[in-house]
N, C-alpha and C positions, 0 to 999 in steps of 0.2 A: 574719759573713756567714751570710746561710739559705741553705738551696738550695731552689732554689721547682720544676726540674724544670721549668721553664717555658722558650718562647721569644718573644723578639720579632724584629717585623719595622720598621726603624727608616729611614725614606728622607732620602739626605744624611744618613749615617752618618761622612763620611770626615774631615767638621774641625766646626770651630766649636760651635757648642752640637749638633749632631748626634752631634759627636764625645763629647761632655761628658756626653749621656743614653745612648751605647751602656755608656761605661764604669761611670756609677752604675747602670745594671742589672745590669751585671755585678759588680760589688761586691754585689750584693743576690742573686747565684746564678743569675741566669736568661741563657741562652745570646741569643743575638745574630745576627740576619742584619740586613745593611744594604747599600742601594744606595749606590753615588756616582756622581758623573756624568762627571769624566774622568780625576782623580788618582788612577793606580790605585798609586802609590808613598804616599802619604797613607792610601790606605784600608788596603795591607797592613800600615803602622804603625798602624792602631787594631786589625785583625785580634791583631796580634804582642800587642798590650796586655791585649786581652781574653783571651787565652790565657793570658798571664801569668800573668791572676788565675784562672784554672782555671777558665773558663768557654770554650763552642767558639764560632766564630766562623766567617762567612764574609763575603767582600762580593761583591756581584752590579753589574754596571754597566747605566745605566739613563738613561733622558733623562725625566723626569717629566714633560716638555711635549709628548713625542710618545704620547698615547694609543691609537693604529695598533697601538702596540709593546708594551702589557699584557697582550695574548691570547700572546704570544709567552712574555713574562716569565712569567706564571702558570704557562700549559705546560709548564714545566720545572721551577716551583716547588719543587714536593713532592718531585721527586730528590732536589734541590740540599740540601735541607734537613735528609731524610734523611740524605745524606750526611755533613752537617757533625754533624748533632745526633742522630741517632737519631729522629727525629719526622719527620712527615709534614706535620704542619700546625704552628701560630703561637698565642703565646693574647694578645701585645699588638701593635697596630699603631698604631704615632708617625711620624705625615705631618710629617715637617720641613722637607724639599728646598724649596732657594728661595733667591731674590735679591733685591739690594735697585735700586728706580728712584727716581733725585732728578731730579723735572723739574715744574716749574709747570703746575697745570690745563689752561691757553692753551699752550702749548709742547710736552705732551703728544701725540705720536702716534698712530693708530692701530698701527701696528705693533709700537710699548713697550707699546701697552695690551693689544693681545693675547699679548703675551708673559709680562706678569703674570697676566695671566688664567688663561692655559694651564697655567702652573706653578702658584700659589697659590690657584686655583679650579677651574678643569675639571680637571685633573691630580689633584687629590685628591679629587674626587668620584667619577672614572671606576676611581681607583686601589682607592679604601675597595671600590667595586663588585666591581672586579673580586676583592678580597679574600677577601669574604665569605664564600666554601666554602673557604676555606684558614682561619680565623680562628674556634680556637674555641668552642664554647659559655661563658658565661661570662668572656669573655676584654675586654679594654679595648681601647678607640679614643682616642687623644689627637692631636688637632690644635692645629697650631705656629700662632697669631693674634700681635698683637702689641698694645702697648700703643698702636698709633696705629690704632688702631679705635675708642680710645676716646678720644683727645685728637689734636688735630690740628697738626703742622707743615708750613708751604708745602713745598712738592717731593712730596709724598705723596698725594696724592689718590688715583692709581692702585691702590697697594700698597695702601693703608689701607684702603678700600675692598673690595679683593677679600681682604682678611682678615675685613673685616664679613660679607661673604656666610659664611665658614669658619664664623664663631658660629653662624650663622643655621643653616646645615646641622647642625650639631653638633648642635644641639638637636631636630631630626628627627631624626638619627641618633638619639640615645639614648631617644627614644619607637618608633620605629621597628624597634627593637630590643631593646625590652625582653623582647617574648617569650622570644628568647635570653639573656636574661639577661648582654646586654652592653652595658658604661657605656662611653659616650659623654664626654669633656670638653677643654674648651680648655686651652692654657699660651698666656698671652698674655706675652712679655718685653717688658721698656722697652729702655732704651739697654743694649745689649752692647759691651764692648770685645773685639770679634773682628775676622778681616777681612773682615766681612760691608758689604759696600758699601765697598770696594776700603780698609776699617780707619776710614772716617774719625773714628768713635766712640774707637777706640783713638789714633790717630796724630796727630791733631787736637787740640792742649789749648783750642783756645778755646771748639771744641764740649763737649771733654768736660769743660772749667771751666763751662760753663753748665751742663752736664744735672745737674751735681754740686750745682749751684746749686737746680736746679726737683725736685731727690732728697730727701724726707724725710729718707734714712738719711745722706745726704750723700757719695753719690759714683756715677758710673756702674755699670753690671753687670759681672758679669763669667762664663764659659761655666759654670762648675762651679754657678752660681745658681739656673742653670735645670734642671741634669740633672737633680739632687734632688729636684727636684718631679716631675720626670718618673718619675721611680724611683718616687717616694712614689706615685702613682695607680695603680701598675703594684701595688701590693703588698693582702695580704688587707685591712690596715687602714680603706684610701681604697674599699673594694667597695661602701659605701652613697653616694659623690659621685659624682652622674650627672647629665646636660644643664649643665652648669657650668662659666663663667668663670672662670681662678683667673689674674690678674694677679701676675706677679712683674715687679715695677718698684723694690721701696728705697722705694715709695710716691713716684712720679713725678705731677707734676702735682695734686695733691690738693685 
């Protein structure tokens, strides 16, 4: 492990692949602040973990869809931060937070649709915003896409879609910000087996004999897949990959 003396700031840090990228940065030396949204028994066990590995740790709780409540969250920021880490400000920030909707185009809501929206589009646009005086020079932005932005299955349209917009932004962002001399990139995952959309990926074998099926590598994901790559952007190596899609799928759909 390096120590990079670095922080990040990582939303929907308390399970799943959020969980999976607070612990690979921390493996790689750099301390950790993360939102979750209700389990604060969950977040204190990734806290406890990340300590373990002798890295400092906090979690902050947070509704990513109520953007009212960012001027608030930031407001206090730099305390809290202080507090846990000796710093003031953050030098990575990984937009994770989010849910999944299985519902047909025609069946589709207005209300489901704004609710994707809020979290997986305005929520990290208004969030990135509100960042930006807390978020180093030099420092990275990685946004969570997914691989159905690029391939399409029924029930997805909403979700997939307001991940499309995340690319699109991404790549403003990292022209945008070059001045600063900060890189901008996507992690797009394919199938995970977490309990991200109530497990079905995990708990489901017919789903997840099929995706094992449409898998290059021959089997679904799994959360420890994705952190690594997240780590990996976060580090001095990945400092020349900027505006950039990087799919981790096992090569799904090819």
């Amino acid at each position: 492990m390096t120590a990079q003396n670095k922080t990040a700031l990582i939303t929907g840090g308390s399970r799943g692949l959020g969980k999976e990228m607070a612990i690979a940065l921390a493996e790689k030396g750099v301390d950790i602040v993360f939102t979750f949204h209700q389990n604060k028994a969950a977040a204190d066990e990734v806290v406890a973990s990340i300590q373990a590995l002798g890295q400092k740790a906090v979690a902050l709780q947070l509704d990513t869809a109520r953007v009212k409540t960012f001027d608030t969250f930031f407001g206090g920021l730099s305390d809290r931060i202080e507090a846990a880490t000796g710093r003031r400000k953050f030098d990575f920030l990984v937009n994770n937070a989010g849910f999944a909707l299985y519902a047909g185009f025609a069946e589709t809501s207005e209300e489901q649709f704004d609710e994707i929206v809020n979290v997986h589009f305005k929520g990290v646009y208004f969030f990135t915003q509100k960042a930006l005086p807390f978020l180093n020079d030099g420092g990275r932005i990685i946004n969570v896409s997914s691989g159905l932005a690029r391939f399409s299955f029924p029930g997805s349209s909403a979700y997939g879609s307001a991940k499309g917009a995340i690319e699109v932004f991404t790549r403003y962002l990292a022209k945008e910000l070059g001045s600063r001399k900060i890189a901008a990139n996507v992690v797009a995952p394919g199938a995970i087996a977490t309990d991200f959309g109530g497990g079905r990926v995990r708990d489901n074998k017919t789903i997840n004999d099929h995706i094992a099926e449409l898998t290059a590598l021959g089997r679904v994901g799994e959360a420890g897949d994705i952190g690594g790559v997240v780590a990996f952007l976060c580090t001095p190596e990945a400092g020349w990959i900027n505006g950039q899609r990087i799919e981790v799928s096992g090569g799904m759909n090819l």
